[in-house]
C-alpha positions as CSV (number, residue, x, y, z in Angstrom):
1,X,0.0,0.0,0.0
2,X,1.6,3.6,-1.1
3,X,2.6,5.9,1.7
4,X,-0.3,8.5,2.6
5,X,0.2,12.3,2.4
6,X,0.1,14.4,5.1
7,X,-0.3,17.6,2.9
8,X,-0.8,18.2,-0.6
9,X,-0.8,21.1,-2.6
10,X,1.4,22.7,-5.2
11,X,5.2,23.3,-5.4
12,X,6.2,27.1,-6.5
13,X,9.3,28.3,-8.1
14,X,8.7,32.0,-9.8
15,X,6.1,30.8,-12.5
16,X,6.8,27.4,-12.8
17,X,4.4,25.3,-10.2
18,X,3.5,21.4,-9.8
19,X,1.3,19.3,-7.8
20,X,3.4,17.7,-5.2
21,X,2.5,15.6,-2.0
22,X,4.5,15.5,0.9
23,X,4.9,12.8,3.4
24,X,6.7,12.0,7.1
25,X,10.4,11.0,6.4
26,X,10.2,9.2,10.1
27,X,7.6,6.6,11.2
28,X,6.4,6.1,14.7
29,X,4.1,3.1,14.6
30,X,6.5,0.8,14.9
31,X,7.4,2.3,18.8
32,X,5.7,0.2,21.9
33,X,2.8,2.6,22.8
34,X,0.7,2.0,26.2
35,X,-3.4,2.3,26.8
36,X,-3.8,3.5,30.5
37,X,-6.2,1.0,32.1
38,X,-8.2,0.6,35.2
39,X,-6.1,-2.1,37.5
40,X,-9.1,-3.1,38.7
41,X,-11.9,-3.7,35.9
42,X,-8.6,-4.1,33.2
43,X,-11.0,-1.8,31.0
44,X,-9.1,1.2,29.1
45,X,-9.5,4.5,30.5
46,X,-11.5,7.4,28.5
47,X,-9.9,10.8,28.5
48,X,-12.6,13.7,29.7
49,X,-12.4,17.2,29.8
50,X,-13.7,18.9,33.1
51,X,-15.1,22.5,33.7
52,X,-12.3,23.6,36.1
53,X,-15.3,25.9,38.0
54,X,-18.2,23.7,37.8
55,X,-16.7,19.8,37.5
56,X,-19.2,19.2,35.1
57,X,-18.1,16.8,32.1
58,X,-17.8,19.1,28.7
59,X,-18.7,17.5,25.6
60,X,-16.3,18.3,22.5
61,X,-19.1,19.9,20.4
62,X,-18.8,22.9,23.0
63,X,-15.2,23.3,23.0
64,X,-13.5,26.5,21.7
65,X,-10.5,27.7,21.6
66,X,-9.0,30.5,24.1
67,X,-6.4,33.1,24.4
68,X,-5.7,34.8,27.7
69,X,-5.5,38.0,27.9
70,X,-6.0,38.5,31.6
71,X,-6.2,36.3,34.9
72,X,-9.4,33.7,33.6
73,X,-10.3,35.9,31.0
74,X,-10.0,35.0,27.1
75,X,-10.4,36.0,23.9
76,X,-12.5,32.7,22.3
77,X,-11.9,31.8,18.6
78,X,-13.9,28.1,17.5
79,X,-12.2,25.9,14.6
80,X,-14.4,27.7,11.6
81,X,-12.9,31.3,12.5
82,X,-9.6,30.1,12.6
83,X,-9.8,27.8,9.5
84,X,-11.0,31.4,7.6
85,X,-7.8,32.8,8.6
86,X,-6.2,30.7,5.5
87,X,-3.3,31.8,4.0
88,X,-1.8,30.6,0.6
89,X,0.8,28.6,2.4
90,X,-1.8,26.5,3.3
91,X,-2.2,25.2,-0.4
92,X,1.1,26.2,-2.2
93,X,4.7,26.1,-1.0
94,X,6.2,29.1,-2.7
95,X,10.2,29.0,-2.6
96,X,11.4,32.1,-1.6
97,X,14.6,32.4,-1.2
98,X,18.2,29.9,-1.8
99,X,20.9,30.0,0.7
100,X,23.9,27.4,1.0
101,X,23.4,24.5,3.1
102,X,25.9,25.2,5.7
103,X,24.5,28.7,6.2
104,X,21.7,26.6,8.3
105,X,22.3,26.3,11.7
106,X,21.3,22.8,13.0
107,X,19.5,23.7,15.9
108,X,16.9,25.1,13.7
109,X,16.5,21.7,12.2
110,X,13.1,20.2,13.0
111,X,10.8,17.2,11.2
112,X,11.7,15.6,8.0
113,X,9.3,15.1,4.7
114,X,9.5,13.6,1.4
115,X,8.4,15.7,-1.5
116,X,7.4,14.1,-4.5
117,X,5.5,14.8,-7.3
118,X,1.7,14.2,-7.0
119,X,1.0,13.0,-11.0
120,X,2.6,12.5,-14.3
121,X,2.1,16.3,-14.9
122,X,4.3,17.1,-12.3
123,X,7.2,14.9,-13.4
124,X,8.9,17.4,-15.5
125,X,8.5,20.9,-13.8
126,X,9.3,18.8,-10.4
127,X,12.6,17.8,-12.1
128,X,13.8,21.2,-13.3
129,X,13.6,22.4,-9.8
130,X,14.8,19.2,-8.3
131,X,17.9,19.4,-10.8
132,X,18.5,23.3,-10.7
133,X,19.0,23.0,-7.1
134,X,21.7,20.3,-7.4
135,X,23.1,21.7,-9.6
136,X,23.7,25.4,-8.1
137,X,24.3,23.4,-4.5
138,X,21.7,25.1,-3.1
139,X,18.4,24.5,-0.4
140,X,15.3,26.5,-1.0
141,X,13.7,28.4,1.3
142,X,9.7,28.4,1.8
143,X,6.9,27.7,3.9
144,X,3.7,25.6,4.1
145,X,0.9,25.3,6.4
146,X,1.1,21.9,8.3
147,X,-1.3,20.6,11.3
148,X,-2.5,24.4,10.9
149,X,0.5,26.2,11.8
150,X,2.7,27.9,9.3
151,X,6.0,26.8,9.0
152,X,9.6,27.1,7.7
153,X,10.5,24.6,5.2
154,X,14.1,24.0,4.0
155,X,14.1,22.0,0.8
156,X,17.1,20.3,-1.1
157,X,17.4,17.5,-3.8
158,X,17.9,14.0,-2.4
159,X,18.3,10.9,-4.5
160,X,15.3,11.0,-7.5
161,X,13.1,13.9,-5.2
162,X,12.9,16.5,-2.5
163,X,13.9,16.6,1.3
164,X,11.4,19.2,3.0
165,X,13.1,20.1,6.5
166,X,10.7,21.9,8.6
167,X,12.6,24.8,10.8
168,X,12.1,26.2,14.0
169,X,11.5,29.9,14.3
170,X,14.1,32.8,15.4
171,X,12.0,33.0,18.8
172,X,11.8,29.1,19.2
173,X,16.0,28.9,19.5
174,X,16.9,29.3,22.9
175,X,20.3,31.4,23.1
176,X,22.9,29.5,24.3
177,X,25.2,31.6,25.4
178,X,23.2,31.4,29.4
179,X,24.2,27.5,29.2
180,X,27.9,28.1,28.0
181,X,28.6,31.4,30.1
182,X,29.7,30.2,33.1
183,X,32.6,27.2,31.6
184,X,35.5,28.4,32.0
185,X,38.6,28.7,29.0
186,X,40.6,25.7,30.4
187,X,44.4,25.7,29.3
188,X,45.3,22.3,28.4
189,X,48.5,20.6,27.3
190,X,48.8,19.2,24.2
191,X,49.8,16.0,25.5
192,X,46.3,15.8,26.8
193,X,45.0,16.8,23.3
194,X,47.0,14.4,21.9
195,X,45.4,11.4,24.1
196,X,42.1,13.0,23.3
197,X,42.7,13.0,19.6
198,X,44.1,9.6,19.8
199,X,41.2,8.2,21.4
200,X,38.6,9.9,19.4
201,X,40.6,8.7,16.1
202,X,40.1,4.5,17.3
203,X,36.4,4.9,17.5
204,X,36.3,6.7,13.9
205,X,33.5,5.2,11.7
206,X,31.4,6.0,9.6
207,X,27.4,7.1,10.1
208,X,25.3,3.5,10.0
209,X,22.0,4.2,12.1
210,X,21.2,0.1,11.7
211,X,24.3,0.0,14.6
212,X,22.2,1.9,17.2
213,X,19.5,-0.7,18.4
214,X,16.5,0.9,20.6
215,X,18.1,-0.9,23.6
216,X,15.1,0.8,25.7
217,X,12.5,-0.6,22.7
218,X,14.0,-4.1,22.8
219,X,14.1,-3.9,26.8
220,X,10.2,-3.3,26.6
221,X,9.6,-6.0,24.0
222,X,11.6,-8.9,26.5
223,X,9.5,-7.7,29.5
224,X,6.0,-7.9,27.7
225,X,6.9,-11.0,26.2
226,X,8.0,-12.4,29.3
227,X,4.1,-11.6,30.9
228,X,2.6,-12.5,28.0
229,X,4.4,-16.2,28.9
230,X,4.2,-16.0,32.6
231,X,7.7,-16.5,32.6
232,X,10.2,-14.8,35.5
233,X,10.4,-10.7,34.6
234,X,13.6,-10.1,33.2
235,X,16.6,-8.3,35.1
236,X,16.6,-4.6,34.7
237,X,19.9,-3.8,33.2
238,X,22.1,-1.8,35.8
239,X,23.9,1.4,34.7
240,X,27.5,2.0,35.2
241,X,28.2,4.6,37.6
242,X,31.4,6.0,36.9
243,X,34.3,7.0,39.8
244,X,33.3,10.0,42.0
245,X,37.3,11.9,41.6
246,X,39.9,10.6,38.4
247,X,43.1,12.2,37.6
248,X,42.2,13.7,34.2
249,X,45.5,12.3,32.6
250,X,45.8,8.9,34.0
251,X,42.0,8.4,32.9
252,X,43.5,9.7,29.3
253,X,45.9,6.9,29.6
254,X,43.9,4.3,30.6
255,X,41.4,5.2,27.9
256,X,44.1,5.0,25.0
257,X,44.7,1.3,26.8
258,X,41.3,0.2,26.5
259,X,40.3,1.0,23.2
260,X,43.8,0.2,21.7
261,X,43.1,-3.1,23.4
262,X,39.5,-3.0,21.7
263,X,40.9,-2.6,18.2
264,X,43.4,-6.0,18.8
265,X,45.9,-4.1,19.1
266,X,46.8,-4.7,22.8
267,X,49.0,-1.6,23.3
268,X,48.7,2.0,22.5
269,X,50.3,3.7,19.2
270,X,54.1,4.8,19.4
271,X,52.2,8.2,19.2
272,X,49.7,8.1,21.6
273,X,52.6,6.1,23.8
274,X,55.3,8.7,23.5
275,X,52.3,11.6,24.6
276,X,51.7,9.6,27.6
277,X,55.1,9.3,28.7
278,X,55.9,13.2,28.1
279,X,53.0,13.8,30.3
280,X,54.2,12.8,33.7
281,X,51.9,12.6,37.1
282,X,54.0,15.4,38.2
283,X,53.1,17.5,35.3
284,X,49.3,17.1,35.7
285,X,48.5,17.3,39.3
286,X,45.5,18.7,38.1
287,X,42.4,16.7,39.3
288,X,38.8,16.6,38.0
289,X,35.3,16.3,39.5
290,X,32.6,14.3,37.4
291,X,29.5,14.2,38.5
292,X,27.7,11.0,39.0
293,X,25.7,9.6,36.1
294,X,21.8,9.9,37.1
């Protein structure tokens, strides 16, 4: 059965235009999902909206929505008023504007959606734009109405059709200068870089999301199954807590061990080696508080 769209509409770019369709790049079905239940009738629960004056029970046919503008008082607005407030986003995704990818920050980054074209009329015009992009190197800059909010969209060619990016808002993106303010510019030696550098270089890969299982997922799958069979609950896996107080170096050191030992290797590289030895205890007295894992 073929994917179904989220949104349809049209694709814009100056004059030229083609109906396109655009679905979710990521899929949450396949994620364990819970009913709440009563423990003692084992009948699902049913979700209720109460009159926080009253109690009474309010049906959804008198529901509006409200904006406060003053302690308990609100401007009300009900799903036909706001559905006339239609814009042309809401039907066509005009591209604006093309910037270089890299010119994106990531933190603006949101959901992801295939664009495609929505019939055989659409095959050509949705090519020349697919094709001028790739071939300038540049993402196109637009926005589309979606679950009745107007967003961002960054779009850019990806295999035979179009990645839509949704991006947050200037006022969504939390500055992050409050978070970073208060660390401090540590001097380090470059023996310690060189550890570092060393380390980080034995776990070099490359980016294969089928290596990262849902370990929390399969944890939940083995527990249900294990009900399901009346069978003894299995043990909860135990984190690792790691040491209260390390010497920053010696950790360095025994980090270069362990991985070089990881890799077959058994020892660490004449490089990494000769960094270790140039960086005596005496020369890094410095010690470091981590924090417990929680």
């Amino acid at each position: 059965m073929a994917p179904r769209a989220n949104w349809k509409g049209y694709l814009k770019l100056s004059l030229v235009s083609c109906p396109v369709a655009l679905f979710p790049a990521v899929s949450r079905t396949e994620r364990i999902s819970f009913h709440l239940i009563n423990r003692e009738t084992g009948n699902r629960l049913r979700q209720q909206y109460i009159d926080s004056v009253t109690g009474d029970i309010v049906e959804r046919e008198q529901m509006v929505r409200g904006y406060e503008i003053g302690k308990n008082d609100y401007i009300t607005l009900d799903e036909t008023e706001i559905a006339e407030q239609a814009i042309e986003s809401t039907h066509t995704i005009d591209i604006e504007t093309f910037v270089p990818r890299d010119e994106i920050d990531e933190v603006y980054l949101d959901g992801s959606y295939y664009l495609a074209p929505d019939d055989k009329v659409a095959d050509e015009p949705f090519v020349v734009i697919r094709d001028a992009m790739r071939k300038s190197n540049m993402v196109g800059l637009a926005r589309v109405v979606l679950s009745g909010r107007e967003r961002i969209i960054m779009i850019e060619a990806r295999d035979s059709g179009l990645l839509a990016t949704t991006l947050h808002y200037k006022y969504e993106v939390r500055d992050e200068k409050p978070y970073f303010e208060s660390i401090p510019d540590v001097k380090l030696s470059k023996e310690m870089l060189d550890l570092a550098a060393h380390i980080i270089d034995t776990k070099r890969g490359k980016f294969d999301p089928s290596k990262f299982e849902d370990r929390y997922q399969d944890s939940l799958v083995d527990l249900i199954r294990a009900k399901r069979a009346g069978k003894p609950l299995p043990a909860a896996p135990q984190p690792k807590t790691p040491s209260n107080v390390i010497n920053l170096m010696d950790a360095l050191r025994r980090s270069v061990d362990a991985e070089s030992g990881r890799r077959g290797t058994g020892k660490t590289s004449a490089k990494a080696h000769s960094a270790a030895k140039k960086a005596a205890p005496a020369k890094s007295a410095t010690k470091r508080r981590v924090s417990k894992a929680s």
